[in-house]
DSSP file (Angstrom, degrees, kcal/mol; ACC not computed):
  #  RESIDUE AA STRUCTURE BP1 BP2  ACC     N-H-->O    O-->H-N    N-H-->O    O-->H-N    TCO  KAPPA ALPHA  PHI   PSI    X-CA   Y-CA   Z-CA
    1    1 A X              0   0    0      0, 0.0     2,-0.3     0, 0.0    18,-0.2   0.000 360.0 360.0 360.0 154.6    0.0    0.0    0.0
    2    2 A X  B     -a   19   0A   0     16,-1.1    18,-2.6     1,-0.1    92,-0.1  -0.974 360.0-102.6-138.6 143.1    1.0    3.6   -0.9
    3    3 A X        +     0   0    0     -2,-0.3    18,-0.2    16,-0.2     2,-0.2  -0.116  61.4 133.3 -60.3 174.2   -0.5    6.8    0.8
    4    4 A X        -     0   0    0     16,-0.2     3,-0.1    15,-0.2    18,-0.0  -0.733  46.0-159.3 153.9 153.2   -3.0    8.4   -1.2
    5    5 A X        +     0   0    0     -2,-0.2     2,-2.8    16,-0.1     4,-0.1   0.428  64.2 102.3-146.7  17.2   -6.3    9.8   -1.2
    6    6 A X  S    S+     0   0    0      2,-0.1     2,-0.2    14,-0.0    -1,-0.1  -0.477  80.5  51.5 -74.0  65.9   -7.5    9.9   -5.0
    7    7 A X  S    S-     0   0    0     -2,-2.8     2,-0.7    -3,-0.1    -3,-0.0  -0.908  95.9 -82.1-178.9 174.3  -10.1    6.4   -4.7
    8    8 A X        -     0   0    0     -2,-0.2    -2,-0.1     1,-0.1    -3,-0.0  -0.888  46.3-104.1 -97.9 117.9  -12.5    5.6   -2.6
    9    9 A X        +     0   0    0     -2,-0.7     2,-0.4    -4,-0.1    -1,-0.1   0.277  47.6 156.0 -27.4 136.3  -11.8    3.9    0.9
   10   10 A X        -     0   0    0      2,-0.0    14,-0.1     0, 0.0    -1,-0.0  -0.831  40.0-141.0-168.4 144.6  -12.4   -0.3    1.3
   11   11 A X        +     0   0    0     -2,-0.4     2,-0.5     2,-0.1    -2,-0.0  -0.294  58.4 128.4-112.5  42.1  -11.0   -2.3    3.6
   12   12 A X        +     0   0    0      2,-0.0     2,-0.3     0, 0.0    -2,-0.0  -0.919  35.3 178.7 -90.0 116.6  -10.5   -5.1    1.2
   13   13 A X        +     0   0    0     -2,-0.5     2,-0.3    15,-0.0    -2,-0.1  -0.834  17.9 147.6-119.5 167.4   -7.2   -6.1    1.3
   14   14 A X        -     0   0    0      2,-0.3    -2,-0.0    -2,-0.3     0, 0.0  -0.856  67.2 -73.5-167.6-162.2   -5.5   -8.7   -0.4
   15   15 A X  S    S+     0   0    0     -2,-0.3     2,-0.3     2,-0.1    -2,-0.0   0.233  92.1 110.5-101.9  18.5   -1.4   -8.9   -1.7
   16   16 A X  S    S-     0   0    0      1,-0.1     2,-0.4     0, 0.0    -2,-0.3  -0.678  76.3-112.4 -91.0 150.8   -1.9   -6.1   -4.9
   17   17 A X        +     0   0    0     -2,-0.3     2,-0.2   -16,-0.1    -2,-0.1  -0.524  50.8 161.7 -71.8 134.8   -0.2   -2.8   -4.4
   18   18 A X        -     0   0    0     -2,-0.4   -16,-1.1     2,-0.0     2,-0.5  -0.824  43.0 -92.0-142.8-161.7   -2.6    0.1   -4.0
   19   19 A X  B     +a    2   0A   0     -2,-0.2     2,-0.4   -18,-0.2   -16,-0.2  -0.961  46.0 176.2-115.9 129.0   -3.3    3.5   -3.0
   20   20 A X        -     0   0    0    -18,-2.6   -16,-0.2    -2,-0.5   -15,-0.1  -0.948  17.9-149.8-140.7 128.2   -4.5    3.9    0.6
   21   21 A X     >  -     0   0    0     -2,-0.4     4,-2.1   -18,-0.2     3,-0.3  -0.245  54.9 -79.4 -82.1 168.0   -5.5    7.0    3.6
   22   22 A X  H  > S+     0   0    0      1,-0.2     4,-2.8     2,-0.2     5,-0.1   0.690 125.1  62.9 -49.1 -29.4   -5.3    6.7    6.9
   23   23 A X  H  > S+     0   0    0      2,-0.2     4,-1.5     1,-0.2     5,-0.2   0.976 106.3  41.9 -12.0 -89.6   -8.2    4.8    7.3
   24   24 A X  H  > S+     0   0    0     -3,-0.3     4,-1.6     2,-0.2     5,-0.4   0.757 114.9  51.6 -54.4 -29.3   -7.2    1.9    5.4
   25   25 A X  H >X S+     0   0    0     -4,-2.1     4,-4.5     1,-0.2     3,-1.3   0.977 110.3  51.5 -55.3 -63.9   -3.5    2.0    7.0
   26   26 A X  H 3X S+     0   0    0     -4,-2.8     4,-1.6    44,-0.5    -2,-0.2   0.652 119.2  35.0 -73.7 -17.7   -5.1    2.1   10.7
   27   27 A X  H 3X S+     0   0    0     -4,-1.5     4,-1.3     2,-0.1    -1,-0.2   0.700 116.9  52.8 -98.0  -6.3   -7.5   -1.2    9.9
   28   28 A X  H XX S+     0   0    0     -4,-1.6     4,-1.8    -3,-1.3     3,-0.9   0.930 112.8  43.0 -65.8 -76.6   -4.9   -2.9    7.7
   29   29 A X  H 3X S+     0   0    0     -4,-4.5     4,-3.0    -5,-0.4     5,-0.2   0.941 117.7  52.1 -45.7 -41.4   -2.1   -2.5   10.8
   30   30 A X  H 3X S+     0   0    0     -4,-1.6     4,-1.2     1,-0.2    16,-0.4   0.777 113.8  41.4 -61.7 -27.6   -5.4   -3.7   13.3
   31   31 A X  H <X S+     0   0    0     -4,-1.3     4,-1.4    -3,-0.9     3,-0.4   0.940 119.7  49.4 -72.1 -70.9   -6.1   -6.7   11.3
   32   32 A X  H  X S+     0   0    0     -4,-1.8     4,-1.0     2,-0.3    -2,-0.2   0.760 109.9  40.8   5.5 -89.6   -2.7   -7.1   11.1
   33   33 A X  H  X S+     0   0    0     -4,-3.0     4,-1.9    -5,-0.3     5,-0.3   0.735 107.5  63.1 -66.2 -42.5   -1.3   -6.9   14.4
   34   34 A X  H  X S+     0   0    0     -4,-1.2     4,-0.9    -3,-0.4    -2,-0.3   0.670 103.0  51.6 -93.3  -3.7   -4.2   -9.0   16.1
   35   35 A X  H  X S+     0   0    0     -4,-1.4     4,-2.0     2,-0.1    -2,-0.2   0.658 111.9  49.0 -59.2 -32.7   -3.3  -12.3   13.9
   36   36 A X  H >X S+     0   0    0     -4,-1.0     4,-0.8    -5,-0.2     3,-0.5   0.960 108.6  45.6 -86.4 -46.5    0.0  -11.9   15.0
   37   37 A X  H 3<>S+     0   0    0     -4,-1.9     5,-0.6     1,-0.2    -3,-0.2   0.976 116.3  48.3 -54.1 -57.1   -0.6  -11.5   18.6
   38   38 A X  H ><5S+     0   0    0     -4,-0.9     3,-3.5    -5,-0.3    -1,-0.2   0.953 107.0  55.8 -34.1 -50.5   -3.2  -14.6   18.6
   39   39 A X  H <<5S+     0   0    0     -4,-2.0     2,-1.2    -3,-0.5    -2,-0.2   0.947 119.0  37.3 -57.9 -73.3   -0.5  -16.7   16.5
   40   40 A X  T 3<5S-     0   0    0     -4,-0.8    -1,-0.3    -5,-0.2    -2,-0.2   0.145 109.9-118.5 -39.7  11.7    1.9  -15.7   19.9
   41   41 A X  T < 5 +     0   0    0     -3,-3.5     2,-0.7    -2,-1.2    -3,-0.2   0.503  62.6 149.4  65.0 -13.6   -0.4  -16.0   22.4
   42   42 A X      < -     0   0    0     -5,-0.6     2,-1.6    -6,-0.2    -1,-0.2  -0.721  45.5-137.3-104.2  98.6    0.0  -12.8   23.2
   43   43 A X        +     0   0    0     -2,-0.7    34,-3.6    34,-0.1     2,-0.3  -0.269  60.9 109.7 -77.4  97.3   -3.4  -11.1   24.7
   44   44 A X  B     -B   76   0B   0     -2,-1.6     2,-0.4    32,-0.2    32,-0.2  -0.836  41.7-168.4-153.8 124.4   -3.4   -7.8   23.0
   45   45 A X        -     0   0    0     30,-0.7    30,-0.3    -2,-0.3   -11,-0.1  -0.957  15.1-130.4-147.5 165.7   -5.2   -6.0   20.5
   46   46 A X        -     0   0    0     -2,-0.4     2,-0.3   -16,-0.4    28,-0.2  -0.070  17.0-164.7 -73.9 165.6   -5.3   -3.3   18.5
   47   47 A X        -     0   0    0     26,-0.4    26,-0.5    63,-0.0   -20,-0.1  -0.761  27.3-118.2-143.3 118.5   -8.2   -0.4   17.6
   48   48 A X  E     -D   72   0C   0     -2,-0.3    24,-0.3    24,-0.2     2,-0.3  -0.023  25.8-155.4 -77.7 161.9   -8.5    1.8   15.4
   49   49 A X  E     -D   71   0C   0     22,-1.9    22,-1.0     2,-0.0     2,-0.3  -0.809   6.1-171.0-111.6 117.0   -8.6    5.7   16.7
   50   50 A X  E     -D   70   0C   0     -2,-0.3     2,-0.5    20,-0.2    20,-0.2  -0.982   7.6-165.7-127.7 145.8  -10.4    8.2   14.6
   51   51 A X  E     -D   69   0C   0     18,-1.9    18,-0.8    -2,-0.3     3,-0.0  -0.857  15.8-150.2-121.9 111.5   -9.7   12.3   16.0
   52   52 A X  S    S+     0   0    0     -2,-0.5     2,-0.5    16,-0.3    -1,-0.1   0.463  83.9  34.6  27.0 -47.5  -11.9   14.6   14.7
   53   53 A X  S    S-     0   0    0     16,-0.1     2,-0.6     2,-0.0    15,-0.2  -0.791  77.3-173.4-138.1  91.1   -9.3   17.9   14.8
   54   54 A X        -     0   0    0     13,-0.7     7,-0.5    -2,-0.5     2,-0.1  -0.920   2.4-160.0-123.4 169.1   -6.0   16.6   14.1
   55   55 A X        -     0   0    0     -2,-0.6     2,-0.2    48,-0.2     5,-0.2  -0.551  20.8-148.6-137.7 156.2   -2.6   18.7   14.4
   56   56 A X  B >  S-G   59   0D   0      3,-2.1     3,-2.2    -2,-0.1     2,-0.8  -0.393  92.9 -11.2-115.6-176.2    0.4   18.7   13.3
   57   57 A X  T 3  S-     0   0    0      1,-0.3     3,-0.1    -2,-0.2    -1,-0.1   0.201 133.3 -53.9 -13.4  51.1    3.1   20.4   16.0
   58   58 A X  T 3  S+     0   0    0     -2,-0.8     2,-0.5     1,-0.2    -1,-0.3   0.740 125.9 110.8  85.7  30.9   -0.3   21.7   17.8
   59   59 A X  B <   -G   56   0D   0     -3,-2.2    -3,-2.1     2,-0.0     2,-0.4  -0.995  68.5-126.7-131.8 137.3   -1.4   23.3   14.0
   60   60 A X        -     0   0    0     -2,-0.5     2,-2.0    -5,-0.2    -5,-0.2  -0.458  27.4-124.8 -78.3 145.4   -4.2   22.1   11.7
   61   61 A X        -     0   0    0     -7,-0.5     2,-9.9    -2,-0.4     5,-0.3  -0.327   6.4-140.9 -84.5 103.0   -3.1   21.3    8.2
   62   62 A X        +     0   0    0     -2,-2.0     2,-0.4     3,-0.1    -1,-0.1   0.225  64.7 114.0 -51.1  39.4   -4.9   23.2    5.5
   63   63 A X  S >  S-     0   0    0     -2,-9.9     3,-1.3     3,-0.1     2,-0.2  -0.897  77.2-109.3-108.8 142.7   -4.9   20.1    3.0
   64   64 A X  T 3  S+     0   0    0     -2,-0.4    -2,-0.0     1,-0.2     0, 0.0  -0.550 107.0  29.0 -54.4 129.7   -8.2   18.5    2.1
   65   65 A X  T 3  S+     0   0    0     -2,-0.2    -1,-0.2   -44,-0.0     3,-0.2   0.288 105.1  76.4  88.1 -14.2   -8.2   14.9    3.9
   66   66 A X    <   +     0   0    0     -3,-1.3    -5,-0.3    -5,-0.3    -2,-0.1   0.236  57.6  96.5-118.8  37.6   -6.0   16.0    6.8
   67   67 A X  S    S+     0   0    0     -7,-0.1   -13,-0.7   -14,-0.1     2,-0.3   0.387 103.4  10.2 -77.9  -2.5   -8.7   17.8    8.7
   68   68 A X  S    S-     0   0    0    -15,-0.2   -16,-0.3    -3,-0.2     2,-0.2  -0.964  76.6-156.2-154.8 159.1   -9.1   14.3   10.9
   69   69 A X  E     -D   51   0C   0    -18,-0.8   -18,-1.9    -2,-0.3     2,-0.5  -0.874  17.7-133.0-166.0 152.6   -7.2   11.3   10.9
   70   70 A X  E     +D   50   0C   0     -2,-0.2   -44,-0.5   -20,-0.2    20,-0.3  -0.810  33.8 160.5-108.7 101.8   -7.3    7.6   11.6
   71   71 A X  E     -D   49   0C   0    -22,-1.0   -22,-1.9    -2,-0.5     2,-0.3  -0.690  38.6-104.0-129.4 170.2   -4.2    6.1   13.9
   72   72 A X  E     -DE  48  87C   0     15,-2.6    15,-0.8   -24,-0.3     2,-0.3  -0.773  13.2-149.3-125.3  78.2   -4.3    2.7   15.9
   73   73 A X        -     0   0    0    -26,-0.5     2,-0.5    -2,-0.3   -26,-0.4  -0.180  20.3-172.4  -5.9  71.8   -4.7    2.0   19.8
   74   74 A X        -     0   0    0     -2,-0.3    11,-1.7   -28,-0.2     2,-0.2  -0.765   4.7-170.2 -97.3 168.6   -2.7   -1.0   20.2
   75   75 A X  E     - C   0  84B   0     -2,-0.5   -30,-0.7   -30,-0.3     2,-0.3  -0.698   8.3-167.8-129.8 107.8   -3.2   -2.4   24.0
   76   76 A X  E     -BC  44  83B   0      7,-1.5     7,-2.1   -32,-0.2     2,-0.4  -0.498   4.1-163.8 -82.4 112.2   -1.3   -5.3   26.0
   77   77 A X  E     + C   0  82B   0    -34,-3.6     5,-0.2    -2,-0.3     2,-0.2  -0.890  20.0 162.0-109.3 150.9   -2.4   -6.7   29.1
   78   78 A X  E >   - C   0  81B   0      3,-1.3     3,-2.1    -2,-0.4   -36,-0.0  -0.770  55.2 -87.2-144.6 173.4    0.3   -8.8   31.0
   79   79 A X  T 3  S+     0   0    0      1,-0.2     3,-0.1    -2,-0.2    -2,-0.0   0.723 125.0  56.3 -74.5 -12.3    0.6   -9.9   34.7
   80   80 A X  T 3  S-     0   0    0      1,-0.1     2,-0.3     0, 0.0    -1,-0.2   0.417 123.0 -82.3-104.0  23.1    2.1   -6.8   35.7
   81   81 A X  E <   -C   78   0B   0     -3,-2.1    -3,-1.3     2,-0.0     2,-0.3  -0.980  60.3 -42.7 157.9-151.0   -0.6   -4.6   34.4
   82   82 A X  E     -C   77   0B   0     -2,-0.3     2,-0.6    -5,-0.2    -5,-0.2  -0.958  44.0-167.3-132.2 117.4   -2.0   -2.9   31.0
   83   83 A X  E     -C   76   0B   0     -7,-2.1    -7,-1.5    -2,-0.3     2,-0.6  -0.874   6.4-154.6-114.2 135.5    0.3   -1.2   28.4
   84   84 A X  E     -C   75   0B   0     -2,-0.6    -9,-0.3    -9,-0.2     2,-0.1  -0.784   4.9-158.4-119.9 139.4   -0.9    1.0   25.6
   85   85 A X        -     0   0    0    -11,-1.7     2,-0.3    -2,-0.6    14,-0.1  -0.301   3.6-159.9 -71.9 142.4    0.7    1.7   22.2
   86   86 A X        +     0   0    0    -13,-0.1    14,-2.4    -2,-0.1     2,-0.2  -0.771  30.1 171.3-137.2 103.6   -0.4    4.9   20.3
   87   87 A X  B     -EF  72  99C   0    -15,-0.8   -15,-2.6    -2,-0.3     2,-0.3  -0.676  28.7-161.1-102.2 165.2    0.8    3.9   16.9
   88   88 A X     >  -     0   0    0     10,-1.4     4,-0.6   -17,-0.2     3,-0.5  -0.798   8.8-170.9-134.4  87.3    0.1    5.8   13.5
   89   89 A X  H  > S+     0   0    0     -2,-0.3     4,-1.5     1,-0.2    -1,-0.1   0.765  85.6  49.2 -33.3 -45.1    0.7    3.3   10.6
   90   90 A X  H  > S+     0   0    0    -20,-0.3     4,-0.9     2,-0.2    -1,-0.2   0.904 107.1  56.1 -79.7 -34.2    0.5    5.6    7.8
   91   91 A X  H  4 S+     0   0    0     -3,-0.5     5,-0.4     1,-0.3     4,-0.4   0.545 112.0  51.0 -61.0  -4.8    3.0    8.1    9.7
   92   92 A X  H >< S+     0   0    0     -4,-0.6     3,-1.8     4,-0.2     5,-0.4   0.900 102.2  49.9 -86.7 -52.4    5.0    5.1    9.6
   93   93 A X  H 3< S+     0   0    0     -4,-1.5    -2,-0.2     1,-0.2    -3,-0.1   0.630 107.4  61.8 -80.8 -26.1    4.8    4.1    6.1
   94   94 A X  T 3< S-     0   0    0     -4,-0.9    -1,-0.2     3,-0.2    -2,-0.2   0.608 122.7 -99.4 -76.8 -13.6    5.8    7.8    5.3
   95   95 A X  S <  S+     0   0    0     -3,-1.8    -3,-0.2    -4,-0.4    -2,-0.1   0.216  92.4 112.3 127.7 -36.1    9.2    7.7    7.1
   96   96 A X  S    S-     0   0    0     -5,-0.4    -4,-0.2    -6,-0.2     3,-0.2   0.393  79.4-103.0 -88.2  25.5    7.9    9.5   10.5
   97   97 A X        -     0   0    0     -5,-0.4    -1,-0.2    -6,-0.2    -3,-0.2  -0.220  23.6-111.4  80.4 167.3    8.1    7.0   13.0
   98   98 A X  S    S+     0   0    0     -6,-0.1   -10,-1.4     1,-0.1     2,-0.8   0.594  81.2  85.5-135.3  13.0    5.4    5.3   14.2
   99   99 A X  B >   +F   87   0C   0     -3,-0.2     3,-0.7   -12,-0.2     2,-0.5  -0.694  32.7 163.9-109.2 123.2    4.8    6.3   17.8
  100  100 A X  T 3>  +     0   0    0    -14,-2.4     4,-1.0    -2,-0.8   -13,-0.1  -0.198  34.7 124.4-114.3  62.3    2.7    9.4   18.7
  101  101 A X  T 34 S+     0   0    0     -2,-0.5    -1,-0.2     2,-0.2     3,-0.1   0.739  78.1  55.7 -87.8 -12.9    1.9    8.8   22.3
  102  102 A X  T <4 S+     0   0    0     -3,-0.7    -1,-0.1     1,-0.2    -2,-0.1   0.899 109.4  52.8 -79.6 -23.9    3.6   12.6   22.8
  103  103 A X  T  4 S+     0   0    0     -4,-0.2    -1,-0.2   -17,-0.1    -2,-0.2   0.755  84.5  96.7 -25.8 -67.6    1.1   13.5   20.5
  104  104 A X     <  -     0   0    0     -4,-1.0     2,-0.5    -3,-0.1     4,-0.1  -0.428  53.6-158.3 -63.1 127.8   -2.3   12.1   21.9
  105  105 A X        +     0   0    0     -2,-0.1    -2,-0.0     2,-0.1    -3,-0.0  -0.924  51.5   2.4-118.0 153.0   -4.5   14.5   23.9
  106  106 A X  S    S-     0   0    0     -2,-0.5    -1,-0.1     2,-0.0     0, 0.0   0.275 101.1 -43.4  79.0 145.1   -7.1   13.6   26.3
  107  107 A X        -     0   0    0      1,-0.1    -2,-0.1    -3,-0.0     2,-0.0   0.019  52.0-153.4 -36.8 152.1   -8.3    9.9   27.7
  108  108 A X        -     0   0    0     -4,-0.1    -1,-0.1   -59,-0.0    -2,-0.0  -0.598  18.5-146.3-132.5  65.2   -8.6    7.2   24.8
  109  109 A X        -     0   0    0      1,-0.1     2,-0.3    -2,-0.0     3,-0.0   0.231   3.3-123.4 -68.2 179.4  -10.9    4.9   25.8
  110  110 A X        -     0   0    0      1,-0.1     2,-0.1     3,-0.0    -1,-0.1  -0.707  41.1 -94.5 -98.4 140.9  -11.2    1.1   25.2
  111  111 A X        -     0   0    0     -2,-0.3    -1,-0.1     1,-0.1   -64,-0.0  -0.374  32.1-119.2 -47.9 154.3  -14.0   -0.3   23.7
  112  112 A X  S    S+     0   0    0      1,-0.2     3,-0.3     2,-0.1    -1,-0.1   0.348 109.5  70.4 -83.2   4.4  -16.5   -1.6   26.4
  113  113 A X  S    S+     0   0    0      1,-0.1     2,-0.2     3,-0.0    -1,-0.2   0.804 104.1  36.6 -89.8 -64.8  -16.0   -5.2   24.9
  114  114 A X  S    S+     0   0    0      2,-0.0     2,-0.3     0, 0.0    -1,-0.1  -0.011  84.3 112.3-100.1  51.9  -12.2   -5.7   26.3
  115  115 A X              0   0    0     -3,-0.3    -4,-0.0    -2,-0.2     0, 0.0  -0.870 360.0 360.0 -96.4 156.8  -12.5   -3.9   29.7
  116  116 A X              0   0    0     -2,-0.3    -1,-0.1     0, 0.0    -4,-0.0   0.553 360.0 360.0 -74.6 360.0  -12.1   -6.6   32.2
């Protein structure tokens, strides 16, 4: 997949190259990421994030498409607790790293499905 935002959004994936927004990155990585965790054992999984006003170094970006954006929640329970990822797949794919917990403002809740 290649950033992009000329097509219309699906979250059909399969192994052809395409053009894909943040959307598609943040349910691609969730998909993604909770197969591997199952295959390990590993009780974690991810969720997609969508914010409504997102900024770039606390500014909005005047491009069409980046008035919002779609990033991925990943969370890990272990015996000594709960740790949560805030990853951005598509900043990732660009080059920019892929953790924006300095980033995130305000509580991020869990869906009401995996609180214990």
């Amino acid at each position: 997949m290649h950033f992009g935002l000329g097509h219309r959004t699906s979250l059909a994936f399969d192994e052809t190259e395409r053009e894909g927004n943040c959307i598609e990155y943040a349910h691609l990585f969730g998909t993604v990421f909770e197969r591997a965790a199952a295959r390990v054992h590993l009780d974690a999984r991810a969720f997609v994030v969508h914010s409504d006003d997102a900024r770039v170094v606390g500014g909005k970006l005047g491009l069409p498409g980046f008035g919002d954006h779609d990033w991925s929640l990943v969370v890990v329970r272990t015996a000594a607790g709960e740790r949560r990822l805030f990853v951005d797949p598509t900043l990732y794919d660009a080059g920019l790293g892929w953790d924006i917990a300095g980033s995130v403002r305000g509580d991020v809740p869990v869906p009401a499905a995996y609180l214990p």
